[in-house]
N, C-alpha and C positions, 0 to 999 in steps of 0.2 A: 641674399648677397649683402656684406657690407655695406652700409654708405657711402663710407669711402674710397670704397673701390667700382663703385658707383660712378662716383662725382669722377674719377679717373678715367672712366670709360668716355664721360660727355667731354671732357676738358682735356683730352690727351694730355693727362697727365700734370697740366698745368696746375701749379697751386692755385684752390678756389677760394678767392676772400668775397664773405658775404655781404653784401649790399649794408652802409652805413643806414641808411633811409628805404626801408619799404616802400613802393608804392601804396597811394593810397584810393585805392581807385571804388567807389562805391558798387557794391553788389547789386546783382537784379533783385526788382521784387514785382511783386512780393516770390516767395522763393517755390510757390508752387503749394499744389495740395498736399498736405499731411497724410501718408499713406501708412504709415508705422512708426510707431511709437513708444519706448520702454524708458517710461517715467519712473521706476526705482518706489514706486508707492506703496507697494505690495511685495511679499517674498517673492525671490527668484523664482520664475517657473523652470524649472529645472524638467529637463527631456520634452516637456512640452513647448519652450522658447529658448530655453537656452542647453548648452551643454557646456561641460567647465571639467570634464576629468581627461579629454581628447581633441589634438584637431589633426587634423591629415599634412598638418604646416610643420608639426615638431617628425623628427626621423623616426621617434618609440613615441609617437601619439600622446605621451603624458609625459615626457622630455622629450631635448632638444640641446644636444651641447654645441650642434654645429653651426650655431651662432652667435658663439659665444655667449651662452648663457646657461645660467643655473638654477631655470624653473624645474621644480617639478610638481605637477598641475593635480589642485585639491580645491571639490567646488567648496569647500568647508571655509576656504579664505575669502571667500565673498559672501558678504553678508549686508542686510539693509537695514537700515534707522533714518528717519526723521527723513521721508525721500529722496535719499540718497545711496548709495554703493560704496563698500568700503574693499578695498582689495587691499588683503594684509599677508606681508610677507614675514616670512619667518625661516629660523636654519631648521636643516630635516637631517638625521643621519646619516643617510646617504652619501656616497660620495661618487662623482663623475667623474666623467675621463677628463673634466679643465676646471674640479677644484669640488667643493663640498656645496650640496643641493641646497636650496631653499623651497620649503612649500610656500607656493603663491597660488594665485586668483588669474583664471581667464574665463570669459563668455564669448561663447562660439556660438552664430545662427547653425554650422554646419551639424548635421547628425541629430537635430532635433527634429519635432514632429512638424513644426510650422516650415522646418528649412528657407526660412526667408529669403531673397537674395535680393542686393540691390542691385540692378540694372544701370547701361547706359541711359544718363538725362540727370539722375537723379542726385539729387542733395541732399547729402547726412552732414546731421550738426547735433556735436556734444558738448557738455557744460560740463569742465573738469577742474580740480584741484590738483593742481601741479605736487609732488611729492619732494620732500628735502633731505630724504635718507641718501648719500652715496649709496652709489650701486642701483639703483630703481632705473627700471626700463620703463615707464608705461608709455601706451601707443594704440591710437585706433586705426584697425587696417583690412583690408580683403583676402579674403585667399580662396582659391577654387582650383582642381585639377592640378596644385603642383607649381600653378603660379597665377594669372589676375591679380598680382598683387599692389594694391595704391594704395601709400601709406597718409594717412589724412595728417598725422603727427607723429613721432618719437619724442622725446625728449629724456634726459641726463642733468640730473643736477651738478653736474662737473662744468657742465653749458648753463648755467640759472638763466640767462635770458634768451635762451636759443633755442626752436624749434627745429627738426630736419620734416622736410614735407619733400613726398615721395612718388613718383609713378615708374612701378616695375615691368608695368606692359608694353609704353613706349619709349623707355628711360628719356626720364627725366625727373630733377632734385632739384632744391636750394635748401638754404639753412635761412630762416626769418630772423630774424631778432629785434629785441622791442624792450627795451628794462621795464618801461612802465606796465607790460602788459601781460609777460611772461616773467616769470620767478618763483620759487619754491614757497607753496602754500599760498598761493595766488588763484583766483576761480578764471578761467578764461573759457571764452566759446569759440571753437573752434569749427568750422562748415569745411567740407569738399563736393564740387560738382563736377560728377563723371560726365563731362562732354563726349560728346564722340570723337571731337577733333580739337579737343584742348579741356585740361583738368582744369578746376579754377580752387580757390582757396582763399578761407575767409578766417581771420581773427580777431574775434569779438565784429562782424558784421560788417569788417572794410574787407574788400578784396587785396592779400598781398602776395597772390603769386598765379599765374596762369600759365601753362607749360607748353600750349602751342603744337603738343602730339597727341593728346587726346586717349581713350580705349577703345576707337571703333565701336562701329554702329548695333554691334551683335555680347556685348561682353555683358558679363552680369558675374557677379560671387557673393560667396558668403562673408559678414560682418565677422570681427575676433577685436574684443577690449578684453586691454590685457595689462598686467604688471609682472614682466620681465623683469629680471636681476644679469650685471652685467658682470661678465667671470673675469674682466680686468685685460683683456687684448685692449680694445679700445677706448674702452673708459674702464674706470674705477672699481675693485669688485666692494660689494660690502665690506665695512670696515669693522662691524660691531656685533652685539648678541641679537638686533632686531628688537621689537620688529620696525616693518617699514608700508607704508600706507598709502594709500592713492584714491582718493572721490572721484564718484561720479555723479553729478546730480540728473542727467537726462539723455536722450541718445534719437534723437529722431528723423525719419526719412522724408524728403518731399518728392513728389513725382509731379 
């Protein structure tokens, strides 16, 4: 589902203007035991932790136009150096039904031999490098059965200082903004904890959003980091030959 229409759903309609000043409310700690962990140290495990040429979240498994985008998914575009994650997008000849493909970069827990999943309680936190190319989707989020889906972040450099943080279980959204902390080519750490009765959300370690509906006591899904391209409905599509880039330096769960 859009965001957008998202944010219409909770706000009947009403135009949503985001918060000037985030709360700045300190997170718990410490944040819980370290149960998994994908530190970027070493190559991808590919089939055995990750998978990147499918998720059960795109309608053709290795695209997806009906969100407005122009991924088409190649685990070739993620690669590691110096422990970190690079997802690089590039044009593909292909062409979709809402404009011409990009090969990009996803890592799915789903379909692998580990199938991970994080559960109700749990707190994932990743160290990412904002990306400056128009058109760049990246985003860490859930997906299991078709939906579980809680978006920890999106972001759009058409928005340079503005987050969208997301729960598709109990709807509910806001857009964060922060100049100093969010921006293109910026490292920010970014935490979600799947409450049962309230998501919470941390950037760089303050708490700046808590949503008050929570996943319930029984939900668990599979991890997708990812770098989407955006086919120009709601933001920007790429403007250029590519390519376009997005870091990751760490990705970890606590229970």
């Amino acid at each position: 589902m859009k965001f957008s229409a998202l944010l219409d759903m909770f706000t009947g309609g009403d135009k949503f203007t985001p918060p000037r000043t985030p709360p700045r409310t300190p997170p718990r700690t410490p944040p819980g035991s370290l149960i998994w962990a994908e530190e970027f140290d070493a190559p991808i495990a590919w089939g055995a932790r990750w998978v990147g040429d499918r998720t059960s979240a795109f309608r053709y498994c290795d695209h997806n136009p009906d969100d407005n985008k122009l991924d088409w998914l190649d685990p070739g575009c993620v690669t590691v150096s110096d422990g970190a994650a690079t997802f690089t997008a590039t044009p593909d000849g292909r062409t979709l039904e809402n404009g011409q493909a990009w090969r990009t970069g996803l890592l799915t827990t789903e379909y692998s031999d580990e199938a991970f999943r994080v559960r109700t309680g749990d707190l994932v936190e990743t160290r990412v490098r904002l990306p400056s190319g128009m058109g760049a989707w990246p985003a860490l989020w859930t997906w299991k059965d078709g939906e579980n889906e809680v978006d920890s972040f999106e972001y759009h450099p058409d928005n340079p200082h503005l987050l969208e943080l997301s729960n598709h279980v109990n709807r509910a959204a806001t857009y964060f903004t922060d100049a100093d902390a969010v921006a293109p080519g910026r490292w920010v750490t970014i935490g979600t904890r799947y409450g049962a009765r309230c998501v919470e959300w941390f950037v760089n370690g303050e708490r700046v959003f808590a949503d008050g509906t929570g996943v319930g006591h029984h939900w668990s899904a599979y991890l997708i980091l990812n770098l989407s391209l955006s086919a120009g409905e709601h933001h920007p599509a790429p403007c250029g030959p590519g390519p376009i880039t997005f870091d990751v330096d760490h990705l970890r769960v606590y229970r």
